[in-house]
N, C-alpha and C positions, 0 to 999 in steps of 0.2 A: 870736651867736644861732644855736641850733644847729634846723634846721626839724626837720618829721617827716617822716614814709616817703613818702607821696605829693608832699608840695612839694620832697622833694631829688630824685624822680623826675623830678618836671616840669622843676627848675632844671639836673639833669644833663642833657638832652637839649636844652634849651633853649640853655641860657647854659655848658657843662661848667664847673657849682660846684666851688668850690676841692676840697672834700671829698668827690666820689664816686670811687672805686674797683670795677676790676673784683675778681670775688670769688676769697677762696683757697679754690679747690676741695681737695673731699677729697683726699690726699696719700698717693697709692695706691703698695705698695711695687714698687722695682724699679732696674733701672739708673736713672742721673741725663741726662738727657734736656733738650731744652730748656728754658726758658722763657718763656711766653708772658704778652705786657702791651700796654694802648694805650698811646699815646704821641700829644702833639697836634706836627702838623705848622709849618711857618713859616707855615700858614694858620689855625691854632689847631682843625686838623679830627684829630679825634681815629680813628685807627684801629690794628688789632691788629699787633702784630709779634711777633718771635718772635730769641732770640739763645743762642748756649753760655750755658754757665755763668760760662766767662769773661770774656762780655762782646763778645766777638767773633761771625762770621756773622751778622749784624744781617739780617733779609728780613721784608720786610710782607707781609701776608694780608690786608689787606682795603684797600680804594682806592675807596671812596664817601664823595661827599658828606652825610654821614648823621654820628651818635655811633656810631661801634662800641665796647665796650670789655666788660668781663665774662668775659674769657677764663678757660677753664674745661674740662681735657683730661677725655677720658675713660682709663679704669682701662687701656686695654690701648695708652693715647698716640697710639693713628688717628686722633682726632675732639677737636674743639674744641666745646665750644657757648658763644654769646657771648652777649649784647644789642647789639639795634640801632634806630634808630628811622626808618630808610632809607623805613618803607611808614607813615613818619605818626606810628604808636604806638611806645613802646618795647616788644620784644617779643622770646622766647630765639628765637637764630638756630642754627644748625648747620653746621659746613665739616670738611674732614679738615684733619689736621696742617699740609699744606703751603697752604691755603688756599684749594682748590679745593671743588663741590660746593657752594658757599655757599647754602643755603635756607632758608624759615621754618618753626620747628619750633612755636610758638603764635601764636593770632590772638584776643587777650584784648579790642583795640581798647581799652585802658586801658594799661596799663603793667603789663610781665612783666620781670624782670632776676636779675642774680646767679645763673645757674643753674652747677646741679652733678649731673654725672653719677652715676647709680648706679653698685658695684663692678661689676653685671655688664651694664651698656651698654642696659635696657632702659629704664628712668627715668628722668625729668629733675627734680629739687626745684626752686623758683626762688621768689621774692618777688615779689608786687605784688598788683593788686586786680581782683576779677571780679564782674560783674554790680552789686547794690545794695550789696555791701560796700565803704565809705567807707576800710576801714582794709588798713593793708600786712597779708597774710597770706602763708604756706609754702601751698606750693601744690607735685602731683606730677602730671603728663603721659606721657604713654610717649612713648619721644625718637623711635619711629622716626615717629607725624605727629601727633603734638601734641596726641591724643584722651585720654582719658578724668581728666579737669582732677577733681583730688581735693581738698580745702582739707583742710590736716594741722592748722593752729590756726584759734584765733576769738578775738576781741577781744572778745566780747557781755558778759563777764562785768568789762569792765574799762573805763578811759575811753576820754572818743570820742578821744582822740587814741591810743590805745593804734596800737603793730607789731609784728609781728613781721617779723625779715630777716635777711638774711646764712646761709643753711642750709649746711651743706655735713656727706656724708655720714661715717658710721664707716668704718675701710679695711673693715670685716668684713658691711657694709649692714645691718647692725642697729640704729645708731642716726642721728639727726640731733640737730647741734648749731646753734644759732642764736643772734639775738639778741632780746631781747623788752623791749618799755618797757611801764608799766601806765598811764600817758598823758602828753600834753604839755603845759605850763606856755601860759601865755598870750602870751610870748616863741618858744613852737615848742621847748623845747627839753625832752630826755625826760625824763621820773619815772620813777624806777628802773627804769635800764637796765640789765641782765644779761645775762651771759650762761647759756641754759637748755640743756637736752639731753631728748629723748623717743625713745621709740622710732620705727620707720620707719613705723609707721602713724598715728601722732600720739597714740598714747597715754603715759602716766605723762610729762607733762610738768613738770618742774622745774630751779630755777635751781641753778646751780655754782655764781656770785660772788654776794654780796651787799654787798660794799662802795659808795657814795653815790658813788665818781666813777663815771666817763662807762666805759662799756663797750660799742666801737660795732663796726665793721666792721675785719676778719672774723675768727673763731674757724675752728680749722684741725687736723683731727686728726693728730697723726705717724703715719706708715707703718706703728708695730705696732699703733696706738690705744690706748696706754699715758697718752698726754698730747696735752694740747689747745694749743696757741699761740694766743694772745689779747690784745685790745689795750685798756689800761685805762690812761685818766687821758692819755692821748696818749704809750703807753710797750708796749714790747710784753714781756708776761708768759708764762709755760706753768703749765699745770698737771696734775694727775694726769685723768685721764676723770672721775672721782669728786668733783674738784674742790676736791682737797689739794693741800699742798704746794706754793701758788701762788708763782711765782719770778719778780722782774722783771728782763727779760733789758738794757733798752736804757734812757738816763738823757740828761738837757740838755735844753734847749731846746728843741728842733725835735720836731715832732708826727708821732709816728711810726705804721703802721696798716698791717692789710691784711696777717696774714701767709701763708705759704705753703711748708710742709716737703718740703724736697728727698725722692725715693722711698728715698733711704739713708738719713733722719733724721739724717743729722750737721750737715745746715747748713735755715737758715730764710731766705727770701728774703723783705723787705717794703718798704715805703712809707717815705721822711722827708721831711717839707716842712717846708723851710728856709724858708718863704714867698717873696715876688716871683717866682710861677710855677715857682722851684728846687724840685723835686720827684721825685727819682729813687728807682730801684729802689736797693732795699742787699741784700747778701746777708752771713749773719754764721754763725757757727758755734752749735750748738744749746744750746750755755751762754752764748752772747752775746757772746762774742770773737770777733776778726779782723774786724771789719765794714767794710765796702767797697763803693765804687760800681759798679754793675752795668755801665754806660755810662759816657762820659767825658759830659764839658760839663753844663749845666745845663736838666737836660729836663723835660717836664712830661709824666711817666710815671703810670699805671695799677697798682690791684696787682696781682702775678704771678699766675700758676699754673705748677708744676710740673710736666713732664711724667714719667713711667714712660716708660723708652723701651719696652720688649714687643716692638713686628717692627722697630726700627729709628729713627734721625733721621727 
């Protein structure tokens, strides 16, 4: 049973459901930089780290009793924005790279998450619900204190279970890509789930995919914004910006999500759960070769974000 946007908010912070991930933010070009993802501890508390590429330097950034997970660099790789639900609500937080400065960037008192930095560090996109709106929406803040809360979609035209979620920007800030269902089954689980694109202010919105499987979290632009990485049917696809040429990169079994393009585009970092909590990062090449565990053992990891290095590790 797949829920909708608000009861997998509640169950991620609550009970960390098998199926939330932090989001692949926009995949801004540049040197290849860390990557950041939560990970739940031997106490099942989930908080953000950060490791090479190859798997090595492993260092945490956050060490609260709380969910932190959402990881989410910004374009010039100083700045992380996450979700947390540390003060009650889940809500976008803000720290720099190394994990310092940790403050709250909104105060929705509902549920704020998945947020993604604008190209140029004054925006914050993110998903969840404000005020009398019942339903997940795209939602934009300015990151530097969380003011001016703009709603980029509306559900009014569609059912009461309708969301939208998973935003993450163009490298070039002209667009946003997401995901949008037109509502929920009586089971919780989405009607035509797509994934759409519109512009940065929420206008000409329309969907890429339109095939009947599951298209959930997260669509992920490459570094030129040529193509999009996305995850359909529990398999992780790309395709043109336009929404040609759809290609499935990953096959078997295991339910794979959550991608995230290295700032050189040659490799995509995502999500496999093998189930019984076996849950790691993979990182594979951008035709879907060499795929390999990010980490050793069997963890129960978050999806990445990549960082752009810009001033440095």
């Amino acid at each position: 049973m797949r829920a909708s946007r608000p009861v997998r908010a509640i169950a991620a912070t609550l009970c960390l459901s098998a199926v939330l991930a932090s989001p692949a933010a926009a995949a801004y070009p540049g040197s290849v930089g860390r990557l950041a993802f939560a990970m739940t501890d031997e106490n099942f508390n989930a908080d953000i780290y950060t490791a090479l590429p190859n798997g090595s330097g492993l260092k945490r950034l956050t060490n609260d009793p709380s969910f932190d997970a959402c990881a989410s660099y910004s374009a010039d790789g100083q700045h992380i924005a996450f979700c947390s639900d540390r003060t009650g609500a889940l809500e976008i937080w803000a720290m720099d790279k190394n994990g310092g400065g940790q403050h709250a960037v909104t105060n929705t008192g509902g549920y704020a998450e998945f947020p993604d930095y604008s190209p140029d560090g004054r925006k914050i996109v993110f998903d969840g619900n404000e005020g009398s709106d019942p339903n997940g929406e795209i939602y934009l803040v300015r990151a530097s204190d969380g003011g001016g809360l703009t709603a980029l979609t509306s559900c009014a035209a569609f059912g009461l279970g309708c969301f939208n979620s998973y935003a993450s920007w163009s490298p070039d800030g002209r667009r946003i890509v997401f995901i949008h269902a037109d509502d929920t089954d009586v089971d919780g689980n989405a009607i035509n789930e797509q994934v759409w694109v519109m512009n940065a202010n929420g206008s000409n919105q329309h969907p890429l995919t339109s095939t009947a499987a599951e298209h959930d979290q997260t669509p992920d632009w490459s570094p030129d914004g040529r193509r999009i990485a996305y995850m359909e049917a529990g398999h992780i696809f790309t395709m043109r910006a336009d929404g040609t040429h759809q290609t499935q990169l990953t096959f078997g079994d295991a339910f794979d999500f959550g991608t995230a393009w290295s700032p050189d585009g040659r490799r995509i970092a995502f999500v496999r759960n093998f189930g019984g909590g076996n849950r790691p990062v993979l990182v594979m090449n951008a035709d879907g070769s060499s795929q390999h565990q990010l980490t050793s053992g069997t963890p129960r990891q978050f999806v990445p974000a990549w960082q752009p290095l810009g001033g440095g590790d």
